[in-house]
N, C-alpha and C positions, 0 to 999 in steps of 0.2 A: 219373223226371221227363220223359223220353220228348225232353232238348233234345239236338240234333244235335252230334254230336261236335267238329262242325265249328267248331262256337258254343263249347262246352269245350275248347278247347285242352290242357287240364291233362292230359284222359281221354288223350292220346297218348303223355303220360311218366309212367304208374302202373307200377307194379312189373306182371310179368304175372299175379304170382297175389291180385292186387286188383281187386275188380267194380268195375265203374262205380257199380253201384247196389246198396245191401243189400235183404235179403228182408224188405219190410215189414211182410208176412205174421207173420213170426218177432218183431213188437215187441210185448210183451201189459204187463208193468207191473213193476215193480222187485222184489214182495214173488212173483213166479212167481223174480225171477231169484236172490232169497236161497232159495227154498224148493230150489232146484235145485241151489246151489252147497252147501246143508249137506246135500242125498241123496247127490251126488256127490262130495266129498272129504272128508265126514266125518271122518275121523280124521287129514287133516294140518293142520299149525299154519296158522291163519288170521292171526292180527294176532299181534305180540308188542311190549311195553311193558316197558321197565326190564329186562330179561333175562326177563321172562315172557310166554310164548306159551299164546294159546288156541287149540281145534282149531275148524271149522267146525261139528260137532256142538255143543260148549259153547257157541259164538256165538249157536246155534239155539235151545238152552234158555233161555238168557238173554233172547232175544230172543221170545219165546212168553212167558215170565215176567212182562219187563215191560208188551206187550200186552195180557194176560190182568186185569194191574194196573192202566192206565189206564182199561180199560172197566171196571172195581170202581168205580173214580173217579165211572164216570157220562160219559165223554167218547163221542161217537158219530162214526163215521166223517166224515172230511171236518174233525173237527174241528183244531187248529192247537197241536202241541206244540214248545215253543222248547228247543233246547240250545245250551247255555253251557258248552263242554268245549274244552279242547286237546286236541292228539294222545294220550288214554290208552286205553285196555281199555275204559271205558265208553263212550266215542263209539261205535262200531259196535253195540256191544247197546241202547243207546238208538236208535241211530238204525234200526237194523230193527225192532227193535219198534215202534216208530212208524209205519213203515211195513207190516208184518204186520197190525197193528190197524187198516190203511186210513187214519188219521190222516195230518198234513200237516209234513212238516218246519220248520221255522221256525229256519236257523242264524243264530247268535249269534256275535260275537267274546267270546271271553271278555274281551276287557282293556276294552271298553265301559264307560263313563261311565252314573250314573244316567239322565241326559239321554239320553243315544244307544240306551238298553239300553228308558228307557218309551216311548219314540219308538215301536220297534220291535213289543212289545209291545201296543201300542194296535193300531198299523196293520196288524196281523197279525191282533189279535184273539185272543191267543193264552190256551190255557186251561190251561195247566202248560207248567212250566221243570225241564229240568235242567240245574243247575248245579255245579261244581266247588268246592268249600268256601272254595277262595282269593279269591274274588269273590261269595261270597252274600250280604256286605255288604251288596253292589251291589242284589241283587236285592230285598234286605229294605227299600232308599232306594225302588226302585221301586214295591214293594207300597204306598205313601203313596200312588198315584197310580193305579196297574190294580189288579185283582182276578184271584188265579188259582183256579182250583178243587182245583192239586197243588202244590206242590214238591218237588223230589228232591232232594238232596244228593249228589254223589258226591266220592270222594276218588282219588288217583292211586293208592290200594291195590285199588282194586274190582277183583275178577273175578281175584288176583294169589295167590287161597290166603291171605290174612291173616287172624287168628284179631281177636276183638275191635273191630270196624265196632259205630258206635255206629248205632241203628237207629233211633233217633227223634229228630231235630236242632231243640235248641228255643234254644240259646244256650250255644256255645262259645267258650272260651277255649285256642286250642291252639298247635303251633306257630309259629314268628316269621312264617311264609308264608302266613299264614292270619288275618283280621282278625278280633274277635270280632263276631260277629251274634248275633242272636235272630227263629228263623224258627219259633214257635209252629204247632206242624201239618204242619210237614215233613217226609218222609220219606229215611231214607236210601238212597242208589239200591241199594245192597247189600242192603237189605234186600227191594228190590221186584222184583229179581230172584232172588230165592230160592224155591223150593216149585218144585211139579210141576204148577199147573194152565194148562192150555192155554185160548187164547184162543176165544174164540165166531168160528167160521167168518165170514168178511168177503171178498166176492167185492170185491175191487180191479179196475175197468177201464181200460185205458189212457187215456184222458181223464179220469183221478182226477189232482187236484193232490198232487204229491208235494212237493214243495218251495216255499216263499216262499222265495226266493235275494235279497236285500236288496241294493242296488245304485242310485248315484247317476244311473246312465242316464248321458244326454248333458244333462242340467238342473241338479242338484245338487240334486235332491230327494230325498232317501233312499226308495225304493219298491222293492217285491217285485216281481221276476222269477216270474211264475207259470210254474211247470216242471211240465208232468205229468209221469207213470209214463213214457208213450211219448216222450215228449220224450228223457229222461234212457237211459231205453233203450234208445231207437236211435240214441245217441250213444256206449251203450259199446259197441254192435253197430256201428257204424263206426270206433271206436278198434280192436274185434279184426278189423275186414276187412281196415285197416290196416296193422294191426303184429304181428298174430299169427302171422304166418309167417313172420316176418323171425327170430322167437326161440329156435328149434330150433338146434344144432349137432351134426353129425355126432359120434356116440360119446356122445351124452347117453344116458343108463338111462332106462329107461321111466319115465311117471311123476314124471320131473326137476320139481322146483317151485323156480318163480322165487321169487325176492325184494326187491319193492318199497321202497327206501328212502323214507320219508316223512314229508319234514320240513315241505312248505308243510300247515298244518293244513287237517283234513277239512271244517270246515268252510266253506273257500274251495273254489268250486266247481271249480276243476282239477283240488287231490288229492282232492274228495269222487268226481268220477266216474271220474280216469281212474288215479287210485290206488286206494281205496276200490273201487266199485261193479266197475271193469274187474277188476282185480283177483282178487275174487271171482267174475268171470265165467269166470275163466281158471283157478281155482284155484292163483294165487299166495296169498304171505304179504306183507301188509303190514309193515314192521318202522317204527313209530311212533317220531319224536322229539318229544316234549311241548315242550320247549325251545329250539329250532335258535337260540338269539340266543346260548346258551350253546355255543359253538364249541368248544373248549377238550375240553366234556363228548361233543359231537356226534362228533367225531374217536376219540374214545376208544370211543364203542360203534363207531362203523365198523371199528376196529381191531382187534375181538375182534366181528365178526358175517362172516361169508357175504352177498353182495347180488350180482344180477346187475343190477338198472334200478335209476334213480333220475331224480326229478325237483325241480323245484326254479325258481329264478328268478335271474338275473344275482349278483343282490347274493349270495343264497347261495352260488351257486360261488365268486365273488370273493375270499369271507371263509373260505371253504376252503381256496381256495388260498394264501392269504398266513399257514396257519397252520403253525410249521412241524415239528408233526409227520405233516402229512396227507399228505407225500409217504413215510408208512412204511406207508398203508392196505393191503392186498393186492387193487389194481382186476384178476385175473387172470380173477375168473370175473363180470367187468362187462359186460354186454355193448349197454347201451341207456341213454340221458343223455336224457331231453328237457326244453328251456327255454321256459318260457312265464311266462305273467304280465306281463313287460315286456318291449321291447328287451332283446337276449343281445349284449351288446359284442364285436366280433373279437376284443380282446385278451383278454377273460376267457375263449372260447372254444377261441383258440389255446394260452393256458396249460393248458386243461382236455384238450385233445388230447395236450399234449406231457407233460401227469405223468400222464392213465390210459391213453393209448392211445385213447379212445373220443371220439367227435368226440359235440359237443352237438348234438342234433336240437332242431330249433326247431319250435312252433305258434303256433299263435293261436287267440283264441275269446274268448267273451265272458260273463257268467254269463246274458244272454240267450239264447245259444244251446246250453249244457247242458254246456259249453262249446265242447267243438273244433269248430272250421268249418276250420282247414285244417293242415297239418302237412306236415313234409320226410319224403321216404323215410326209412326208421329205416338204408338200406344205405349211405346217404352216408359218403366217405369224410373229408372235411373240412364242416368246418361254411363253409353256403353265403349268411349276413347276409341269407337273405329268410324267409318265414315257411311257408313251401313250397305243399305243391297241394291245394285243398280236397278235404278228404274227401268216400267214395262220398257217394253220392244228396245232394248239396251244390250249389249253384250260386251264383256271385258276379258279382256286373256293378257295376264301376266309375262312378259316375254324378256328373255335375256338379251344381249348384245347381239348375238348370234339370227336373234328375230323368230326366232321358237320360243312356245310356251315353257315354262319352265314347272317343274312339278308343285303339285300345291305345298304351301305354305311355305316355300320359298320365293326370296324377293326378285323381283323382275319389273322392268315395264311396266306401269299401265296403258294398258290400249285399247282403243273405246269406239263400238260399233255403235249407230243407231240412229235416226232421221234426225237428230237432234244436232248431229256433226255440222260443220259447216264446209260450205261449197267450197272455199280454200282462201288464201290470203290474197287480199286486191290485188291483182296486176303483177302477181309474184311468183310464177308458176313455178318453178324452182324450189322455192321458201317450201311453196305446197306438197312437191313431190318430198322434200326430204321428212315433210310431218306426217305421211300416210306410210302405211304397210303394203306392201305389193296386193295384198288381200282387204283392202279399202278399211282399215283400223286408225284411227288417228292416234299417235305417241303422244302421249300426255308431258312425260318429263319427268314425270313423276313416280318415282317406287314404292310399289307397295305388294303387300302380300292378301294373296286370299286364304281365309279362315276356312275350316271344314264346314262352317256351317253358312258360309257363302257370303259373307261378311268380308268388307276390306278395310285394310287399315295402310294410312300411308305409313313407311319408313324412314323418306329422305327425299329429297330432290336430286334428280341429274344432275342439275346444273346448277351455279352461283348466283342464282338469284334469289335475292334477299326480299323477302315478306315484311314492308312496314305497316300495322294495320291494316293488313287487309289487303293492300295494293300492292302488287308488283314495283320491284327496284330494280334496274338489271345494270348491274358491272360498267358495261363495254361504256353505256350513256355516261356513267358520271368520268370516268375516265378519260374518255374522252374531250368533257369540260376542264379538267385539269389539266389536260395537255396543251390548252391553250393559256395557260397560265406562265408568264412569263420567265418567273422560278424555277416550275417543274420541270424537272428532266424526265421523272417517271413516277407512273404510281399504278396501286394495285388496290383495288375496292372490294370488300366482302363484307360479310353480313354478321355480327354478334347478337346473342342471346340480349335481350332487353325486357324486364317485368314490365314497362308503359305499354310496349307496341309490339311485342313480340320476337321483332330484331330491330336493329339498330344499324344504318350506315356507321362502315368505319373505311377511312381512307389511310393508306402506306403510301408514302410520298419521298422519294428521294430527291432532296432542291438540285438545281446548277452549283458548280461549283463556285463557292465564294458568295452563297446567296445566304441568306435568313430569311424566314416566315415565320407568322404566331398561326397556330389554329384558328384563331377569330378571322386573321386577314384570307386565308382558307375557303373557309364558309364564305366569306363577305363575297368572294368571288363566285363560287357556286350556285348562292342566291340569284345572281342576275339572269342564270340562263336555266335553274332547275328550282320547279317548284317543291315547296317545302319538304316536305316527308322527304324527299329525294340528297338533301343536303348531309353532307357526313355529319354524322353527331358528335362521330371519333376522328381524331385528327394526328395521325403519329407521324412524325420524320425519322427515317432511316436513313443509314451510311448505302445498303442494298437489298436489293431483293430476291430473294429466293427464286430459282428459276429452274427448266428443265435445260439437259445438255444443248440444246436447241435454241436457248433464251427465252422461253416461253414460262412468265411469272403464274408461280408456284401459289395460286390462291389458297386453295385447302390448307397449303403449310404454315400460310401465315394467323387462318384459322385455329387451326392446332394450337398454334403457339402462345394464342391470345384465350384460347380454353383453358391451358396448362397452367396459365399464369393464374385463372380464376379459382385454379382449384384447390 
């Protein structure tokens, strides 16, 4: 970026065998860096699911297979394939394949609502789904409303050596975990990864969109994050300038392979690039938990698995640590923790030091920016409450309202320079202009301050969006859903402090006049069109709401009011 050192503050406390700047030269597109990672480690286990590991070569098949399969379909580069998966075996062979075939990511949460899942769908424009059988319900509500040209069906056995995968999903009744649907014409994804024919040659260029990353911004609009190849790219190529040298130890065997614990799912941009993609950069193994809510079960594969990293989010460690046989794990061969997603609390830090030995390294990043823009040295010896130093070729400047820097160690903006940005939000050029700086910066939303010794640390959010675990909640969406509520006259949604998850939906609700509602009946309503984490936890009725002279509800105040009460 060619800005003086002097201006980076951060460049004077990098580890020494970390560039200031990656070799941009070396970012070309995702589907060069899968086609590399299955020449080069071929025959060691790549992901493992349930006690079953697949090698980088099998990844490669699979991932050629279903390629070769989408363009039978008729799909043409550029086009926009959605998954609908948890952490199993078939997310990564989907999700390269999609990528090999020049095609466009488009993740999904699995636990999406019809509403949140056609939403997505539409705005993506998306032309086939894979989905996990537990949710093609969902997807079959949806089909009322989009048109796809495939669907896939997978199950948590694909790719696991099971004999009997049913190959053509037209309407099942199976077990309790799984609702009956009827999805006439759909394929099962076992079945679309089987055979030996290789895909039609597709030159991917780094300015190919690889991802539509879905994400409420700083508005509460639900829009894609347009992430090319080089975006993502050069964001795992600054995760390994980073942290790749910190993970050798004396007396390792040649060839040592790490092992990635990976529980926040792939499809959240954290573990998709810097578990997933880096991962495979590095020739690690991912080791997949489809479940992390099941604690209980989480602790038991840590128990009987090898892992030397792991990543994760406040509330997951938290729930770790208060389980109590996870102080029997064997953290001996651990040697790397990093926290992202939200705020990492000292004391869940400090607990996490004191039962594995390994202090939590903290980031930050955005699914704007592919993610990480800045991260602690991985050599820290205690966990240090700021979000550490922006990674190589990164630049951040603090800026007030005004859109000036503001002087150090006063709070302002963060705004985040670096190849890692994304091209802008789908089809929303507008959305796009208002999240850049005249001087090509992305507004994070986010306040924080720079430390003299080039260190950041957040302060606060811009805006009223509430953090449950890790994922984004934003206002405008649940309000919305209430408005369609036949009671509600009005309401006002913000975020409380909560020990589980960090905050807490709470919903202010003034009825119709002459109405009653319980809390439960509330919720009951909410459930059908928002998935969970998204549900008020908190349910108040009021006589009014707070507002400016304008009519414009007073959130912060009602915040206030419900801290005041706490204290």
């Amino acid at each position: 970026m060619g800005v003086a050192t002097v201006a980076r503050p951060w460049l004077r406390h990098y580890p020494e065998k970390v560039p200031a700047e990656i070799d941009l030269s070396r970012v070309t597109s995702l589907t060069a860096l899968i086609n590399d990672a299955v020449a080069v480690y071929g025959n060691r286990q790549a992901f493992e699911s349930f006690g079953k590991a697949i090698t980088f070569t099998e990844l490669g098949r699979a991932a050629n297979a279903f390629a070769a399969t989408l363009q039978a379909r008729g799909l043409k580069p550029g086009d926009r394939v959605a998954l609908m998966l948890p952490n199993i075996l078939a997310y990564p062979a989907a999700l390269c394949g999609v990528l090999i075939g020049g095609f466009t990511v488009v993740n999904v949460n699995p636990l999406y609502t019809e509403r949140e899942l056609t939403h997505q769908l539409v705005d993506s424009g998306a032309r086939a789904i894979v989905v996990i059988e537990n949710f093609a319900h969902v997807v079959e509500q949806s089909l009322h409303h989009v048109q796809l040209d495939a669907v896939f069906v997978a199950t948590p056995g694909d790719m696991m050596g099971l004999k009997g995968h049913i190959v053509n999903f037209v309407s099942r009744k199976v077990k309790k975990a799984v609702k009956p649907f009827s999805l006439p014409g759909a394929t099962g994804f076992a079945a679309a990864i089987t055979g030996t024919a290789r895909p039609a040659n597709v030159t991917v260029k780094p300015n190919d969109v690889a991802f539509l990353q879905y994400t409420g911004g700083t508005t509460g609009v639900a829009k894609g994050a347009t992430l090319t190849h080089a975006n993502v790219h050069a964001n795992v190529l600054q995760c390994e300038a980073w942290l790749e040298w910190s993970f050798a130890r004396q007396g390792d065997p040649p060839n040592y392979q790490h092992v990635m614990v990976t529980a926040l799912p792939l499809y959240h941009i954290l573990a998709l690039t810097c578990c997933c993609l880096f991962m495979m950069r590095v020739g690690a193994k991912c080791l997949l938990i489809a479940n992390p809510r099941d604690i209980a079960g989480f602790v038991k594969t840590l128990r009987t698995s090898r892992f030397t990293m792991m990543s994760g989010v406040n509330t997951l460690y938290n729930a770790l640590l208060n389980n109590p046989d996870f102080k029997s794990v064997d953290f001996s061969n651990l040697r790397f923790a990093v926290s992202g997603g939200m705020a990492t609390q000292a004391a869940v830090a400090k607990a996490w030091k004191d039962m594995t030995g390994v202090p939590l390294v903290e980031g930050y990043g955005l699914s704007e920016t592919s993610p990480v823009a800045c991260c602690n040295r991985a050599d820290i010896a205690e966990f240090t409450g700021t979000i550490g130093y922006p990674v190589p070729s990164t630049d951040i400047s603090i800026r007030g309202l005004d859109g000036h820097e503001v002087p150090q160690g006063e709070p302002g903006e963060i705004c985040i320079k670096g190849p890692q940005v994304m091209a802008g939000y789908w089809r929303r050029p507008e959305e796009t202009a208002k999240a850049m700086t005249s001087d090509g910066y992305f507004r994070s939303g986010d306040i924080g301050v720079l430390n003299p010794d080039g260190t950041l640390k957040i302060v606060d959010r811009m805006k009223d969006m509430v953090l449950v675990s890790g994922f984004n909640v934003y206002p405008n969406e649940i309000e919305d859903v209430l408005a369609g509520h036949p009671k509600v006259l009005e309401s006002a949604v913000i975020g409380l402090p909560d020990a589980a998850s960090g905050e807490a939906v709470a919903a202010y609700i003034v009825l119709r006049p002459g109405q009653s509602a319980t809390p439960e009946e509330i919720r009951s309503f909410c459930k059908e069109s928002l998935t969970g984490y998204k549900v008020p936890r908190h349910v108040n009725f009021r006589s009014e709401l707070p507002k400016t002279n304008v009519g414009k509800v007073l959130r912060r105040a009602l915040r206030d009011e419900a801290l005041r009460k706490d204290d």
